[in-house]
N, C-alpha and C positions, 0 to 999 in steps of 0.2 A: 716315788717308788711304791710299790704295793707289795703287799705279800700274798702269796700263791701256796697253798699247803697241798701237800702232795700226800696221801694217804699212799704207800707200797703194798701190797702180801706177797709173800714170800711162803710159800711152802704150810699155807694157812696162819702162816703169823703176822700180825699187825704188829709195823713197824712205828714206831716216830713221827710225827709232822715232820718233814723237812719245810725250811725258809728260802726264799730263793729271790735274788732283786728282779725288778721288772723292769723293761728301760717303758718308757713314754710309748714308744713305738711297737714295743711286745705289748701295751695293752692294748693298741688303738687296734691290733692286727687279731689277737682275741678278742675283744669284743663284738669289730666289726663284720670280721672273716669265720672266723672257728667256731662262735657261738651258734651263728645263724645256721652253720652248716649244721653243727649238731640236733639241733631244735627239728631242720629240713627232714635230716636222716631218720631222727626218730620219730615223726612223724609217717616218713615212708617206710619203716618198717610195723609199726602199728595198721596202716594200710594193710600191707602184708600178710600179718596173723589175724587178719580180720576175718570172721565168722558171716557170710553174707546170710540175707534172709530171705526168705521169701513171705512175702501178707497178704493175706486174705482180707476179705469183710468178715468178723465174726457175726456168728449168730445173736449176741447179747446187743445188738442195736435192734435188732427189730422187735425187743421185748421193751427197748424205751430206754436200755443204760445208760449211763451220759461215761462222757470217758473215750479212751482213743479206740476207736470202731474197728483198727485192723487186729488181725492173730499172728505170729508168726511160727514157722518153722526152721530150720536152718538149711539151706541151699548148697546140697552138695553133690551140685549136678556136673558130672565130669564135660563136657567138650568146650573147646577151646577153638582158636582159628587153627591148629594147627592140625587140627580131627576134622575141621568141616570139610564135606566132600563138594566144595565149592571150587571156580575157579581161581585162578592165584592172584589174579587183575583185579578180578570184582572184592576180593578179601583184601587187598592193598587198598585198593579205593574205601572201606568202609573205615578200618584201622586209620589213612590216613586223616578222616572226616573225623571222626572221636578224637584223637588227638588234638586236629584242631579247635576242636569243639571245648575241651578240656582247660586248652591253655589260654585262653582267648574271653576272659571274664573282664579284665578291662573295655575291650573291645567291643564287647555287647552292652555295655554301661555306655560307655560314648558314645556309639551311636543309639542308643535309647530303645533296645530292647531288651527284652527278658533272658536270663541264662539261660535256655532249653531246646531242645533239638527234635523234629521229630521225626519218623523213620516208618516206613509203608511197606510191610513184607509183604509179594501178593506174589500166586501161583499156586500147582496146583496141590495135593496135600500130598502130605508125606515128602517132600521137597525138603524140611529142612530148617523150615521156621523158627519152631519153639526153641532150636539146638542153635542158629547163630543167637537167639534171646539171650541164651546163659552164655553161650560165647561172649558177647558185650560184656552181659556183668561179671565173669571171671577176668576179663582184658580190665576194666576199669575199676573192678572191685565193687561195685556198684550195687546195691539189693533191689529186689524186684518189688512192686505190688501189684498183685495181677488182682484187676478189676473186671467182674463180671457187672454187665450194666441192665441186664436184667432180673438181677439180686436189688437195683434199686428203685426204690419208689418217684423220687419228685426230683428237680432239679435243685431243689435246695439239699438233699440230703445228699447228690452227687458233689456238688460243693464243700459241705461236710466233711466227705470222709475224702475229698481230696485235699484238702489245704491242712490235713492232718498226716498228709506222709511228709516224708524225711529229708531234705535237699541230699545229693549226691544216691539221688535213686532212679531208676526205669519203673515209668508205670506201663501194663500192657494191658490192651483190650483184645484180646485174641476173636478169630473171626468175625469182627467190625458185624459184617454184611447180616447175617445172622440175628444182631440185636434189634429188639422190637423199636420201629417210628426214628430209626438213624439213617435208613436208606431208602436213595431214589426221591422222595419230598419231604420237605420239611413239611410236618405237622403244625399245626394249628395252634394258638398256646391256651392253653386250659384253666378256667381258676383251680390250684390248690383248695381240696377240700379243708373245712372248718377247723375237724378235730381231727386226730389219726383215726380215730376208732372208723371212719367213712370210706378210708382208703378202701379201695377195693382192689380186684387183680390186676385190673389194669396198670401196667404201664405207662407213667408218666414224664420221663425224662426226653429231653427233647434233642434231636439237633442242637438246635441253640443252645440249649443248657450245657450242652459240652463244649461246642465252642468255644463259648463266654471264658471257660475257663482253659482252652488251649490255646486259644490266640486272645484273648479278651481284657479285661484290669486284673483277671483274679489269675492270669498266668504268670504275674510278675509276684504270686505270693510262693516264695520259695527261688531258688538257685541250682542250676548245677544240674537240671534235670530233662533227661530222657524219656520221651514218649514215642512207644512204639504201639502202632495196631498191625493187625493182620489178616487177612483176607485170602479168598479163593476164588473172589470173583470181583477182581478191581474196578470191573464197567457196572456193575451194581450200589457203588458207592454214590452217595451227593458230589457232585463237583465242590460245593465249600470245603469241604472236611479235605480234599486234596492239594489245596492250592499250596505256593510255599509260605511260609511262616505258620503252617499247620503242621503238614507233609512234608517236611523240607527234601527227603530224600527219600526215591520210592525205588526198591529195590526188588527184582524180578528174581524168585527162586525159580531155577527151573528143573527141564529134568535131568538126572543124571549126564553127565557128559563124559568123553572119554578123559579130561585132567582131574574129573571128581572121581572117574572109578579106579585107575591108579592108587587116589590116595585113600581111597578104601580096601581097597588090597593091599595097601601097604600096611593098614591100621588092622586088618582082619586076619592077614595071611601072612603078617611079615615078609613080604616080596614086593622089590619093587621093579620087577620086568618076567616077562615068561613069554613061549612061543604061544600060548592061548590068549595071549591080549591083543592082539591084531584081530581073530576071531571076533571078540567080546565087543570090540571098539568098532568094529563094523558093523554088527547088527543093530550096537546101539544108534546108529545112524538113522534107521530105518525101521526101528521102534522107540516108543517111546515107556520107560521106566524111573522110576523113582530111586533115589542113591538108600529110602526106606526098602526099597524091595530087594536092589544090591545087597544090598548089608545083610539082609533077613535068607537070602541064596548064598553069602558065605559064611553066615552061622553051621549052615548045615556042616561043614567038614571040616574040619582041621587042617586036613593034608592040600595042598596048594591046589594041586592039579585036578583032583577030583572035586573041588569046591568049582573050579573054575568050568569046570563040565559039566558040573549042577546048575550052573546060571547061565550057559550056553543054550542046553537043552529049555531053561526058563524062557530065555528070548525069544527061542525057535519057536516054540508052543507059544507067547506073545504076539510073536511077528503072524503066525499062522490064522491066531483067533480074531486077533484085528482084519487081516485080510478075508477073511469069511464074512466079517461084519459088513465091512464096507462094498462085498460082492452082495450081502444081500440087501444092504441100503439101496444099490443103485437098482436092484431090480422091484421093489417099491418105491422109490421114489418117481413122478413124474418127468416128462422129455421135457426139458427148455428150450424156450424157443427159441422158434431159426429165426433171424434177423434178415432180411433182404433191400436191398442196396435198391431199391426201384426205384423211377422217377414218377411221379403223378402228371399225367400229362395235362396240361392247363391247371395245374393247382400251386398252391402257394412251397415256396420253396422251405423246407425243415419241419412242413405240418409230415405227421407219422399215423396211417388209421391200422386197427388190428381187427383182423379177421380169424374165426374160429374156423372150425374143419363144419362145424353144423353149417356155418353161413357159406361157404364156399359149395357144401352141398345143395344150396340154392340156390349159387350164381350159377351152378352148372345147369340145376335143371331151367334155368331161366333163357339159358342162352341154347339150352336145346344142345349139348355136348353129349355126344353118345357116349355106351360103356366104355363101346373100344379104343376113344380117343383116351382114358384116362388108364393109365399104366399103375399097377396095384403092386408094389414090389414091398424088399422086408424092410420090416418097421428099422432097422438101423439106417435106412436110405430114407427116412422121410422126409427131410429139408430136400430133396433133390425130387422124390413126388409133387412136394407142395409148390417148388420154384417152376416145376414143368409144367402146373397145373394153372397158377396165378398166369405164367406164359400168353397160356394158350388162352385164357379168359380175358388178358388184355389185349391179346389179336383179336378177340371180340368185339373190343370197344365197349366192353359192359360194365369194366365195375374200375377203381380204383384203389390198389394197394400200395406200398409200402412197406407194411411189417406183417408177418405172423405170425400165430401163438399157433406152435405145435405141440400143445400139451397133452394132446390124444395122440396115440400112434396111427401111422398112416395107414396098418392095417383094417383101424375101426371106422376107416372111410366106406362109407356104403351108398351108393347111387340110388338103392332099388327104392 
């Protein structure tokens, strides 16, 4: 038997110990069941009232301080999954990968990796990045370090002030693409000067040097941690830096869509249906905008309907501007060439020769083709000049074609 003392209040008054027997079984059932729960709970509720951070690099490292290199602020940045103007599938899929990622520290022991995960926002800006960032760490409570890698010098000091952050944290390198000798080739590795005083402006951190400690020995120093970069131009990256057990999950922001402008009118406008959303949902088809630039069109109003006519009229002028552009793209831009299906008569079967409009004005005068044989029609008909014209030069028996480059218009055909 044990005894159990029971402290009561009543009405602010402390009463008595009470004594109370305990069988064998009431304690194996507390110790084993109740305690641990308690310990669970208060643990997730210390979670809960937890104050996230956000760290920088301070300034006082690069005057030489010794000591923890980051700063902090407190993180109290509102969006959540339930704010992202994301779709519902792609926010299930990430939610369900953190969670597993979470409860699954056995599991990356056994099979003899590191606890850390890492995550590849790419797309175009204003998409939405930095807001699923703090969405993560409001869902898992998790504090940021955002690490600018052009704030550092050497790969040892990259090292540094990484294995001095906090397990149960996200580090971010926001626009990867951007930082100096990390994309497209790996650099060369440089001896580290002597003393600091030698450093110069240059940039010394390498590819590698970040590696080593994302996937490398120095990834297993620490637990529990998040690594996310982000980008604007994912085909400017090094292939290494994306493989999995880097990049394990690469996620495409995009642009607004019609499930992410709903839930921005729901978050802006408090509505979640109107006769102007079939409008909005159609243009967005056939432009392309940012759920940044939604958002920034239903600031403007208040009132439902006239917000909604604000960002109508936005698309309209979008949809317009872009069409003007790409009318005047294609009238600088050069004609592509026609491709023609000829056979080369006695020539090897899948050889391809190309002929310019200069050279064709010499197979003409070669073979003695009058003006009038050659028909000068408008330049949107040029494949159909060039095919008449190749035609009649292979009823010659003069020259051998195949392909041609109609990069001039058939109007700047000139005989004389």
């Amino acid at each position: 038997m044990i005894k159990v003392w029971l402290k009561e209040v009543i009405a602010g008054c402390l009463l008595k110990p009470a004594e109370f027997p305990v069988s064998q079984f009431t304690r194996n059932c507390i110790i084993g069941e109740y305690l641990p729960y308690v310990l669970e709970r208060s643990k997730a509720v210390e979670v809960e009232k937890k104050t996230l951070k956000l760290f920088m690099l301070g300034n006082d490292r690069m005057m030489g301080h010794r000591g923890n290199p980051w700063q902090s602020v407190n993180l109290d940045h509102p969006a959540t999954f339930d704010t992202l103007a994301m779709d519902t599938d792609d926010k299930k899929m990430i939610i369900n990968d953190l969670e597993n990622f979470v409860r699954r520290k056995e599991l990356y022991r056994k099979v003899g990796k590191a606890w850390k995960r890492g995550y590849l926002l790419f797309g175009p800006p204003g998409t939405g990045k930095s807001s699923l960032i703090a969405a993560i760490a409001n869902y898992l409570k998790f504090d940021i370090y955002d690490l600018e890698l052009t704030d550092i010098r050497t790969n040892s000091d990259l090292r540094r002030d990484l294995i001095s952050t906090a397990n149960q944290s996200i580090l971010v390198v926001e626009d990867i693409d951007c930082s100096i000798e990390l994309t497209n080739n790996r650099p060369k590795a440089s001896r580290a000067p002597m003393h600091p005083h030698q450093y110069g402006q240059e940039n010394r951190v390498t590819l590698s040097g970040l590696l080593n400690f994302i996937d490398g020995l120095w990834s297993s120093c620490g637990d529990e941690r998040i690594i996310v970069f982000t980008t604007n131009h994912k085909d400017k990256l090094d292939p290494a830096l994306l493989r999995p057990g880097r990049m394990d999950v690469h996620i495409y922001m995009s642009y607004c869509t019609p499930c992410g402008f709903k839930l921005l009118a729901s978050n802006y406008l408090g509505i979640t249906d109107h006769p102007l959303f079939l409008v909005v949902e159609q243009l967005m088809k056939v432009t392309k905008v940012t759920p940044a630039e939604v958002g920034e069109q239903l600031l403007k109003n208040g009132e439902p309907e006239t917000a909604l006519e604000g960002l109508i009229e936005f698309l309209e002028e979008k949809k317009k501007n872009v069409e003007f552009e790409n009318h005047k793209s294609n009238q600088q831009a050069p004609e592509a060439a026609v491709p023609l299906e000829l056979e080369e008569e006695g020539g090897n079967e899948g050889e391809t020769n190309v002929i310019s409009l200069e050279a064709i004005k010499d197979l003409v005068k070669m073979n003695k083709v009058s003006l009038d044989e050659v028909q000068v029609i408008k330049k949107d008909e040029a494949g159909i000049i060039l095919r008449g014209l190749i035609q009649l030069l292979l009823e010659k028996k003069e020259t051998q074609v195949l392909k041609i480059d109609s990069g001039s218009s058939a109007e700047k055909l000139s005989l004389t």
